[in-house]
C-alpha positions in Angstrom: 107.0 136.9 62.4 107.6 139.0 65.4 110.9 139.7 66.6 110.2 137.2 69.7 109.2 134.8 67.6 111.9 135.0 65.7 114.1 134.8 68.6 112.8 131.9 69.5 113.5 130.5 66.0 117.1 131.1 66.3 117.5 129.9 70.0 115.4 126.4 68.7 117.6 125.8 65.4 120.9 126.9 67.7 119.8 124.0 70.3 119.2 121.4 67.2 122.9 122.6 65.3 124.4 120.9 68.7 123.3 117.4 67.8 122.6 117.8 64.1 121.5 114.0 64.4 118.3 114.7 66.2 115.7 117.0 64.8 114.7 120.3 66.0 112.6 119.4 69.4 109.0 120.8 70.2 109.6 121.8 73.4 113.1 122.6 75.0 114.9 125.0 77.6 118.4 125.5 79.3 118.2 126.3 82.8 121.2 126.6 85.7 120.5 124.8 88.4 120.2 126.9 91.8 122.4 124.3 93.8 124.8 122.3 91.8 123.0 119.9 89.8 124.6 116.6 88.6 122.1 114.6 86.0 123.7 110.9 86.2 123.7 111.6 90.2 120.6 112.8 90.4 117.9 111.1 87.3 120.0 108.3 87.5 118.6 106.8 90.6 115.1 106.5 88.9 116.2 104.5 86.3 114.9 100.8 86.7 117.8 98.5 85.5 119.8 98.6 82.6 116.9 97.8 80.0 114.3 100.4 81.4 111.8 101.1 78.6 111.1 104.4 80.3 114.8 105.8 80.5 118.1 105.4 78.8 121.4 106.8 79.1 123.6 107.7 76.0 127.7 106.7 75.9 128.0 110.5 76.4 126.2 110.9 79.3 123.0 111.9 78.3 119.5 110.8 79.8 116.8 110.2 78.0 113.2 109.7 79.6 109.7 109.0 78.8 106.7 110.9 80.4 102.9 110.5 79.9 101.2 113.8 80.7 98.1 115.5 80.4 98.6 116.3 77.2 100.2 113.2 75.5 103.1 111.2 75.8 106.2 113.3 75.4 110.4 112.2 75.4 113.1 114.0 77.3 116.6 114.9 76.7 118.8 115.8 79.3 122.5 117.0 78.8 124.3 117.9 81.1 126.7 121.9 79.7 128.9 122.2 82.7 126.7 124.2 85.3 123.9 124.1 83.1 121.4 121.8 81.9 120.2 121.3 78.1 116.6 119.7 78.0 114.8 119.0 74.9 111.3 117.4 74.3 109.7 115.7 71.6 105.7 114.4 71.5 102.4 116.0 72.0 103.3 116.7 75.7 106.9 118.4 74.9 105.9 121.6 76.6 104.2 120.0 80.0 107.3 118.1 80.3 110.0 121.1 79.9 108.2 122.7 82.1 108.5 120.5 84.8 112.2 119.5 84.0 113.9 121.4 86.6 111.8 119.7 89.2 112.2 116.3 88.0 116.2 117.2 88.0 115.7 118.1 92.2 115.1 121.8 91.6 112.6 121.1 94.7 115.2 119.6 96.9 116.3 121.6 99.8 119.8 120.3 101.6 119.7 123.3 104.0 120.2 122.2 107.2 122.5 118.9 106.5 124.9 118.2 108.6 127.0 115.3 107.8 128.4 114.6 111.1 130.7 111.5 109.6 134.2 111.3 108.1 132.4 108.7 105.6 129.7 111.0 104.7 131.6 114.4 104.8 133.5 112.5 102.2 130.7 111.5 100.2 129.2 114.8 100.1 132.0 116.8 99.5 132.8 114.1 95.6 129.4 114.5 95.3 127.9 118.2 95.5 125.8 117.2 92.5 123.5 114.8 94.0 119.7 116.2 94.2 116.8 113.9 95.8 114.3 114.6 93.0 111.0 112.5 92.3 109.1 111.8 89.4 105.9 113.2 90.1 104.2 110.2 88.6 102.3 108.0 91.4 101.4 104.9 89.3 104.6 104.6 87.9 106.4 105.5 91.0 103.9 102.9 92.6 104.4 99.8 90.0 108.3 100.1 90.1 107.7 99.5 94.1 105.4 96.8 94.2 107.1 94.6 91.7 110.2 94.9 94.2 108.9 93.8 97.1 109.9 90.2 98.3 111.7 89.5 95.5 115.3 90.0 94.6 116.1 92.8 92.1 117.3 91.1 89.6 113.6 89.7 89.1 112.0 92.5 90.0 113.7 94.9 87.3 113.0 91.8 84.3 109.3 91.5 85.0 109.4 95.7 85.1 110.7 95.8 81.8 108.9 93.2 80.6 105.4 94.7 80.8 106.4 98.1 80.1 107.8 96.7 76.5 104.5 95.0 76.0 101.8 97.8 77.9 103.6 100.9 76.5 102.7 102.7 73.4 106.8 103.5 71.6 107.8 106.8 72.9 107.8 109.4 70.4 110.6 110.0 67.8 113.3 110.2 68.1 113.7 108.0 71.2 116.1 105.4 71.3 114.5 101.8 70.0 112.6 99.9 72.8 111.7 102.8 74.6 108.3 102.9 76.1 105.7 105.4 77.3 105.0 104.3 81.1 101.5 102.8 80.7 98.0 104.1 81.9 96.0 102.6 84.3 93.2 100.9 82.1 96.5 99.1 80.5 97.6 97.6 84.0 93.9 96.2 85.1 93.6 94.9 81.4 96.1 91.7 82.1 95.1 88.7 83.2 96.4 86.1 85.8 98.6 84.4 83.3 99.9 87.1 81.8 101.0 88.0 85.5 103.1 84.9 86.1 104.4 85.1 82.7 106.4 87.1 83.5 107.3 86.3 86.9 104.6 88.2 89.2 102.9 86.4 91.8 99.0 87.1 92.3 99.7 89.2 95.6 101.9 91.8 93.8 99.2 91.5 90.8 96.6 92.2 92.8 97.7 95.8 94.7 99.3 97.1 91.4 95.5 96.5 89.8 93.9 98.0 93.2 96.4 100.8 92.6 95.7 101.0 89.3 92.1 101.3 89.5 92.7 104.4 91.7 95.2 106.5 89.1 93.1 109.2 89.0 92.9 109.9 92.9 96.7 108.3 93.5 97.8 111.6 91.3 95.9 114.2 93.1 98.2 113.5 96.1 100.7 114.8 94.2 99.0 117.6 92.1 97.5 119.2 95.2 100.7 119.4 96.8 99.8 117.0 99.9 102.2 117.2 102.7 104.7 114.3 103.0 103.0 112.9 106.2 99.7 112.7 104.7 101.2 110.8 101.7 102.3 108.6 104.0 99.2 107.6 106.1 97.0 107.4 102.5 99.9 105.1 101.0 100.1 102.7 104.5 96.2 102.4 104.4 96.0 100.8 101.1 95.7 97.0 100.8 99.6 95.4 100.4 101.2 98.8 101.0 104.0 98.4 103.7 106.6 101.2 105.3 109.2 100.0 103.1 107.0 100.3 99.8 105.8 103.7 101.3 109.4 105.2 101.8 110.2 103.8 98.5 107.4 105.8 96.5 108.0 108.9 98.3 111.7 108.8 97.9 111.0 108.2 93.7 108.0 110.1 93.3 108.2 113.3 95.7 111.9 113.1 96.3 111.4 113.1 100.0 114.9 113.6 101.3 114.1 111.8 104.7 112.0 108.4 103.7 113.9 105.5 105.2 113.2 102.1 103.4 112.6 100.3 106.6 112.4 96.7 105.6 115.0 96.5 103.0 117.5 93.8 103.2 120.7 95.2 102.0 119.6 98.8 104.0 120.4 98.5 107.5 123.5 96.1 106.9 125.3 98.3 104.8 124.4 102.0 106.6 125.8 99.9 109.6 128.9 98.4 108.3 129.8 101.5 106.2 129.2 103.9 109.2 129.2 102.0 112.4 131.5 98.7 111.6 129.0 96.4 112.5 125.8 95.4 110.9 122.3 97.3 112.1 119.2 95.2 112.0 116.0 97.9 111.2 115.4 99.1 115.0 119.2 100.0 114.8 119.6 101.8 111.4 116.2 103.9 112.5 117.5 104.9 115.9 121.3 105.8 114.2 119.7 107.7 111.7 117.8 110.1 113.9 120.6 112.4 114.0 120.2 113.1 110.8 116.1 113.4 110.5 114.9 115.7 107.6 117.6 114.3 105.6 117.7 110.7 106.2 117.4 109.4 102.4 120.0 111.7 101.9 122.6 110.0 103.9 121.6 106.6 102.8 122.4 108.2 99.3 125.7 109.4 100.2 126.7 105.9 101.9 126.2 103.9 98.2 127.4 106.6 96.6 130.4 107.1 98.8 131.7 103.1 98.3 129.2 101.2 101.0 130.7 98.6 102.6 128.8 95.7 101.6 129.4 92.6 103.8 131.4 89.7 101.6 128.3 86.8 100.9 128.3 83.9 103.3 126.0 81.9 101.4 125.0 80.6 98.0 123.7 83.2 96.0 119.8 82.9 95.5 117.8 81.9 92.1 115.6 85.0 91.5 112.2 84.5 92.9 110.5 85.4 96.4 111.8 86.0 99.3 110.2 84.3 102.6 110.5 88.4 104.5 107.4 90.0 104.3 109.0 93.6 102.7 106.1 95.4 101.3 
């Protein structure tokens, strides 16, 4: 054994002595973060709902996630060790995956030139110096998670996600929490039939563009891998069938972590920026004309606003049973 090696050695059984429950991982590194990196801030936005097969989040803090990579499914770790951050990976694609971790955790994210501009969002930014826009990297899943939200409220939206996750994932490798799921492949999405789509609460129309989508994995990813500009992302997602400029801004902000994608079309969106910064509620035209102040780093502030306490305007009629919604947000 060379004396590397046997560094390495050391350093792996030193990481595993931390959480003597869990066994040594295959993969794992401890990086600090070259802006201040908060992991329930930043990972926790891409969690889908409380029951998301694909992540989890431990009582101490801890985020667990699924990937499926090139070279097989792997599971994640993250912990946050003040300033730093402990990742460990388990699964055939344990190495891929800690490799990429700092990006996934908004290594790529560049607040440079952010200018809050607002009592409210000075505020917000100041509590929250943690908070990265980070993306995924993953088109399909980045993809589904959209098109299952659109026209329908969130509460539905995030059950029928879990749903056929649970049922179309393989179980993530040991030792993930139970229920956890590797997001599935393509083949596994085209492979369900009508039925199986309402079965759990998908109309034919959302069916339909995830299986288009689907069909197209392969070509969806290299938009990604060969490092495509954020405006030709844009025009390639908006000329696919059942792809709107909400469902676009919504893939690039959870897949590329595109700082300035404004979900144009969301219900709750322009209300809330409005009332929280403005004291009256924006329709779309509004909230896109307020926010131009802030270009390059619009996301950012609609982050800040949620996480700063949004004002939310108090319900003025019944609340609605889950299903869709008559607005054509796609």
């Amino acid at each position: 054994m060379t004396e590397q090696e046997a560094a390495l050695r050391s350093e792996t059984m030193a990481a595993a002595d931390d959480a003597p429950s869990l066994p040594a991982p295959d993969a794992w590194r401890e990086w600090a973060p070259r802006l201040p990196t908060s992991i329930a801030q930043t990972i926790g936005r891409a969690q889908q709902g409380r029951r998301d097969p694909t992540q989890r989040r431990d009582p101490d803090g801890a985020v667990w996630r699924t990937m499926r990579t090139p070279d097989g499914p792997a599971v994640v770790r993250f912990e946050q060790r003040g300033a730093r951050i402990l990742c460990r990976a388990w699964g055939a694609g344990a190495a891929w995956a800690v490799e990429r971790a700092p990006w996934l955790l908004g290594d790529g994210d560049d607040p440079s030139g952010f200018e809050p501009q607002h009592p409210f969002l000075e505020a917000a930014h100041r509590r929250h110096p943690g908070m990265r826009i980070a993306g995924s990297g993953d088109m399909l899943h980045g993809l589904v998670g959209a098109i299952l939200e659109q026209r329908v409220e969130a509460v539905a939206a995030l059950a029928s996600w879990s749903r056929l996750v649970q049922r179309l994932g393989e179980p993530a490798p040991h030792p993930a929490p139970a229920g956890m799921r590797i997001f599935p492949s393509g083949a596994a999405w085209l492979g369900l039939e009508q039925g199986e789509w309402r079965a759990v609460g998908v109309d034919l129309r959302r069916a339909a563009t995830i299986r288009w989508v689907a069909a197209r994995e392969r070509s969806m990813q290299r938009l990604v891998d060969e490092r495509r500009d954020l405006e030709t992302i844009d025009r390639v997602l908006l000329s696919m069938p059942g792809i709107g400029p909400w469902t676009s801004a919504e893939v690039r902000q959870r897949v590329l972590g595109d700082a300035d994608a404004v979900s144009v079309g969301d219900v709750h969106l322009a209300p809330v920026v409005g009332q929280t910064l403005a004291g009256r509620s924006f329709d779309d035209a509004e909230l896109v004309a307020f926010l131009e102040p802030w270009r390059g780093h619009r996301y950012r502030v609609a982050r800040l606003v949620y996480a700063g306490g949004a004002v939310v305007r108090p319900r003025i009629a019944p609340r609605r049973t889950p299903g869709p919604r008559p607005e054509s947000r796609r």
